[in-house]
N, C-alpha and C positions, 0 to 999 in steps of 0.2 A: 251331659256336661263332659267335655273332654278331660281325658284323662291330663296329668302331669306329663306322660312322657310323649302324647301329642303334642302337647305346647311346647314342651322341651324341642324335640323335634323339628316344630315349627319354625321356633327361636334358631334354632342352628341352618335349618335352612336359610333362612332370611339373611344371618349373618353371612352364611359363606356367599349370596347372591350378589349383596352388598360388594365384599370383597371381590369376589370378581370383577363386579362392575368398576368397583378402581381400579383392577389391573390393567383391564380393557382397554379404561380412558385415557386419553390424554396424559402425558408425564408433566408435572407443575416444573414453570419456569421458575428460575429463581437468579437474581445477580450475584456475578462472583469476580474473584479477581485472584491469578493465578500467576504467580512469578517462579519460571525455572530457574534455578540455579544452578552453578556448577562449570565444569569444562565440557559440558555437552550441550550447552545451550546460549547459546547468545546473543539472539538477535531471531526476530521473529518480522520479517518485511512487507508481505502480501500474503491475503487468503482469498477462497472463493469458497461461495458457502455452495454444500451436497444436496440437500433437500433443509427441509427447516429443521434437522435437529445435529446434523454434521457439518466440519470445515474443514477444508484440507487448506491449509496453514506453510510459507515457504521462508529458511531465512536460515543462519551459519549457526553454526556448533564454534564457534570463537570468532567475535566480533572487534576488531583491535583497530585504533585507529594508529598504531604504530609498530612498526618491527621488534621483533620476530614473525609476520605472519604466516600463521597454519589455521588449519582446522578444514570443515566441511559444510556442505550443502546439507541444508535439513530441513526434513519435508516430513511432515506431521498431521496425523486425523483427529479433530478434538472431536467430544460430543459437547453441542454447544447449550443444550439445557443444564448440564451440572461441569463442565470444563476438562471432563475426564480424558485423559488419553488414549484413543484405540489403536495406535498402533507409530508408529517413528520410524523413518529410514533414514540414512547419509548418505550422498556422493559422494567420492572425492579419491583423492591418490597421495602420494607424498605432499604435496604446494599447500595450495590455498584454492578454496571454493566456496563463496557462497551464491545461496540461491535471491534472487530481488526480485521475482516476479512469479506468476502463477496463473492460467487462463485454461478453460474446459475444454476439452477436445469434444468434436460430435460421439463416439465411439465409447464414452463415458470415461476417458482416460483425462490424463493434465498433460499440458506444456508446460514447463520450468524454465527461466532464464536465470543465468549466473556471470558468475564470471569464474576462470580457471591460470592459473599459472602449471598444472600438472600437464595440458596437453595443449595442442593448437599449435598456432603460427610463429607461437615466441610470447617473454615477457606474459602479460595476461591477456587473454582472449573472451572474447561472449562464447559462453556454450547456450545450447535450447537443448531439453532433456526432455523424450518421449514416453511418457510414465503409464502404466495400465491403472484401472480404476483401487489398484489395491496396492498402488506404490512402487511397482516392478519395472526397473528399464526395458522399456522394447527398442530405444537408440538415443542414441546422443551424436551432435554435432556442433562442431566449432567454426569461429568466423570471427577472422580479424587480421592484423598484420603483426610484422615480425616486431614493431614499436607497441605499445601497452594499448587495449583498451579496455574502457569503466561502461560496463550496463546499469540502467538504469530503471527499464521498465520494458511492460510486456502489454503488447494490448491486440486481438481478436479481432480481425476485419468480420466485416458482412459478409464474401464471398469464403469465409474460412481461415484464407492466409494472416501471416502474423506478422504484425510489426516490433523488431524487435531496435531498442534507440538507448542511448549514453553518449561517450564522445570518444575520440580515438588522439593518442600522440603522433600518427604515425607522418606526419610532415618535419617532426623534429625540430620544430619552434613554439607554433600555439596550439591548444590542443581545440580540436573541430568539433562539432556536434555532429553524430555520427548517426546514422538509422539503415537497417536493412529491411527488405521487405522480405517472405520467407512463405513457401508455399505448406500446404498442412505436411509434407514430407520431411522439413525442412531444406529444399532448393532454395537457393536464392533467384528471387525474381528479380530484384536489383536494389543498389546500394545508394546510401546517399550523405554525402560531408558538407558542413557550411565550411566553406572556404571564406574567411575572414582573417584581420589584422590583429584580430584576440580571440582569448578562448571564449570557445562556447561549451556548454553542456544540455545536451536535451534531459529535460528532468521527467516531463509527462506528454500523455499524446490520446488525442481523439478522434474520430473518423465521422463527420459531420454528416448530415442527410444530404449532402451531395456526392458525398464519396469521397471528400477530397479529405488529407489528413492535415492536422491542427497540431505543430510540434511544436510546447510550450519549453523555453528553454531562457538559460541563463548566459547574457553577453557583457564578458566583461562585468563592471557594477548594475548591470540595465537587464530590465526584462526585456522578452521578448516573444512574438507567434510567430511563424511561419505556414503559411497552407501551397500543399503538395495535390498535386493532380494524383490521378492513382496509377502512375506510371513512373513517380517520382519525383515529378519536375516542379518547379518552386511556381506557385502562381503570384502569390505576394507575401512580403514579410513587412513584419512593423516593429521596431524597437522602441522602447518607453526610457527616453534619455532623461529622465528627472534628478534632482537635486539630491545627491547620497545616493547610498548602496542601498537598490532593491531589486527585486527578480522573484517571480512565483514557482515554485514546487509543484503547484496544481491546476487543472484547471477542468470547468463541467460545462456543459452547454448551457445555454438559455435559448430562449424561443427566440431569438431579436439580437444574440450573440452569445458571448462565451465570460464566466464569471474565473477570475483567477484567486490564486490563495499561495502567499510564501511570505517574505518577510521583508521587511525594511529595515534599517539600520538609522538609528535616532543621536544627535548628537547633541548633547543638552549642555555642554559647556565644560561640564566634569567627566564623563565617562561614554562610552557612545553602546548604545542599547538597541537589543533590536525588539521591533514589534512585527505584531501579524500586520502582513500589508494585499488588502483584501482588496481587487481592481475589475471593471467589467469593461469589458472590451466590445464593438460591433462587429457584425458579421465578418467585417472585412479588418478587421484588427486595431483600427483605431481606440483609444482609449478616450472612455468619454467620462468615468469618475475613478477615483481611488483615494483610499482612508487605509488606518493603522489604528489597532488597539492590541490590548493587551496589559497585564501586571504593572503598578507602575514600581518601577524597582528592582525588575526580573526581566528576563530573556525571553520573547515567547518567538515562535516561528511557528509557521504553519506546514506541516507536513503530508496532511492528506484530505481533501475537499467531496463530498459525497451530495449531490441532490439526492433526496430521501422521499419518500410519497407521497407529502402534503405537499409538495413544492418550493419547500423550503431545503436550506443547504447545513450538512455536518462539516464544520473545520479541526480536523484534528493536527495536535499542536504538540510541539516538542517544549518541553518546559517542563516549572514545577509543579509535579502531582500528575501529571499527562492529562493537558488542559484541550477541553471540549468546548465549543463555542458553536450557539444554534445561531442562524445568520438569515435573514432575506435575502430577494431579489435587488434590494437597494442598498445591501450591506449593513442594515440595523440588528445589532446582536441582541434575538429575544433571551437567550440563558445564555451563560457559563458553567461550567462545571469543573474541577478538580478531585482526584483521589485527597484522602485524608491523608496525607505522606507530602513532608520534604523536600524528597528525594526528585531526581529532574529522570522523566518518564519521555517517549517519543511513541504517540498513537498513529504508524505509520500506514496503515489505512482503514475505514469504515466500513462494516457490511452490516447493512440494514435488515432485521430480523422480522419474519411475518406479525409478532407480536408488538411491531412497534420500537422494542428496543435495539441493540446495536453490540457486535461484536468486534471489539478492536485488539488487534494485533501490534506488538510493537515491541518496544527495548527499555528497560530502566538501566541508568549510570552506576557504574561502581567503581571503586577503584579512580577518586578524582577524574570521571570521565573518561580512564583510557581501556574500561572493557567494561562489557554490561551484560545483564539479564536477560533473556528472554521473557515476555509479559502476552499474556493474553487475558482481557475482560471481556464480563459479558455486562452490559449495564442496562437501566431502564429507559425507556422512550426518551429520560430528559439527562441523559448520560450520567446517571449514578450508581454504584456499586453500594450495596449491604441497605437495601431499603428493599 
């Protein structure tokens, strides 16, 4: 018969093998939701996810939609299974900078695009920030004219180079949609304006299995595509001159064309309302349906469109509670989701998690909407936090 203090023994082995074996494993997912406060944080615009359990996260340390503007670029490593912070850097100089975009370098570094009043050609300029894997400037470059311009977005060619797009004032009438193309050194390999009778703004942009690029952009009240050879030069464009203001923010491929996501403007007799205005388009840009939903009663707009790996599409939405809506190929919305909050949130992009779930980046309002929070969730497959 074994002794007690074999079994005892036994028993403590077993335990500490046990323990190990959890240490070893897996760390448990869990949803959270995490709002910075403060004059250090205010606005959180693009991430790219590190492996499955980090995100390197880009967006200003003061977010103002009116003067006095200051603050900085801020660029952030969450862990994305508990939301925890490992580590925070800023750009910036006396002006104003924030960061609006974020894309991987080969090299295991990031490219940054912002926009700057501290340095460049005048008024505000695009900068691209050449970041090492642990958030250290290896260069920075600027590109713009001595007239203002507003970036937008940042997106990764195949062959490496970057397209970097917003719009520029620099004609001193209407303001152009503006795109540079930009080697991984940042040279520019060339430049490109719609020259039009109104403004335009490139909002988003894609690089199709042709090569050619797909600059989703706002003209006047009217959406519109543009596709560019990879040299720069316009192949066709198509404007959607419909009844009210509407114009997409986003837009993802489809096998058979390209699905759009931004907002329309609703006017019901008493007050004019915008809804999600959700459009698919053919290869060649024509528009062959488009619908609007959303709260009825509330503001909703769409701020960032994600195909996710069943084939279906993530619409993240600027609105109340930071509204999530799961969408098909034909535009039928299978969920919605909302935070339990109030408060008017902007999920200003998606990154879809190996588990299924989803990490969104974004801004809550404060201050009657003229300055906000920085926000970042992690939610479950069917976009909810605290389940």
């Amino acid at each position: 018969m074994p002794s007690l203090w074999c079994m005892s023994g036994r028993m403590t082995l077993a335990i500490l093998l046990i323990v190990a074996t959890i240490a070893a494993g897996p760390r448990i997912s869990k949803t959270w939701l995490r709002v910075l406060e403060g004059p250090s944080y205010g606005a959180l615009f693009d991430a790219v996810l590190v492996d499955s359990d980090y995100l390197i996260a880009v967006g200003a340390t003061n977010h103002l939609h009116m003067a006095p503007y200051s603050g900085d670029a801020l660029i952030m490593k969450f862990d994305v299974v508990d939301g925890a912070t490992v580590w925070e850097r800023t750009w910036g100089r006396e002006g104003y900078e924030q960061a609006w975009g974020i894309a991987s370098a080969p090299d295991g570094g990031y490219y940054v695009l912002g926009e700057t009043d501290s340095r460049g050609a005048g008024d505000r300029d695009f900068f691209l920030l050449k970041m090492s894997a642990e958030g250290e400037e290896l260069w920075a470059r600027t590109y713009g004219t001595p007239a203002r311009e507003w970036p937008f977005g940042l997106l990764r060619l195949g062959n490496g180079d970057l397209l970097i797009y917003g719009r520029t004032e620099s004609n001193g009438e209407e303001e152009e949609g503006y795109a540079l193309r930009v080697d991984s050194e940042g040279s520019v390999v060339w430049e490109y304006s719609d020259h039009t009778a109104e403004d335009v703004l490139i909002l988003d942009a894609l690089e199709n299995a042709s090569g050619q690029i797909i600059l989703c952009a706002a003209v006047g009240e009217d959406g519109a595509l543009t596709a560019l050879d990879g040299d720069g030069h316009q192949v066709w464009t198509q404007r959607y001159d419909l009844e009210g203001w509407q114009f997409a923010s986003s837009i993802a491929a489809e096998a058979d064309g390209y699905l759009l996501a931004g907002f329309a403007m609703v006017d019901d007799g008493s007050r004019r309302q915008a809804d999600v205005w959700l459009a698919k388009a053919s290869s060649s840009g024509e528009l062959e349906w488009h619908k609007t939903f959303g709260e009825p009663g509330e503001d909703d707009y769409a701020q960032s469109l994600r195909r996710v790996s069943d084939g279906t599409y993530i619409v993240g939405g600027l609105g109340r509670g930071m509204p999530l809506w799961k969408v098909d190929g034909s535009g039928t919305v299978l969920w919605e989701q909302r935070l339990d909050d109030s408060s008017v949130y902007a999920a200003r992009t998606i990154i879809e998690l190996p588990d299924g779930g989803f990490v969104v980046p974004g801004l809550k309002s404060i201050v009657d909407g003229r300055s906000y929070d920085a926000v970042l969730a992690r939610t479950d497959g069917r976009g909810r936090v605290g389940r």
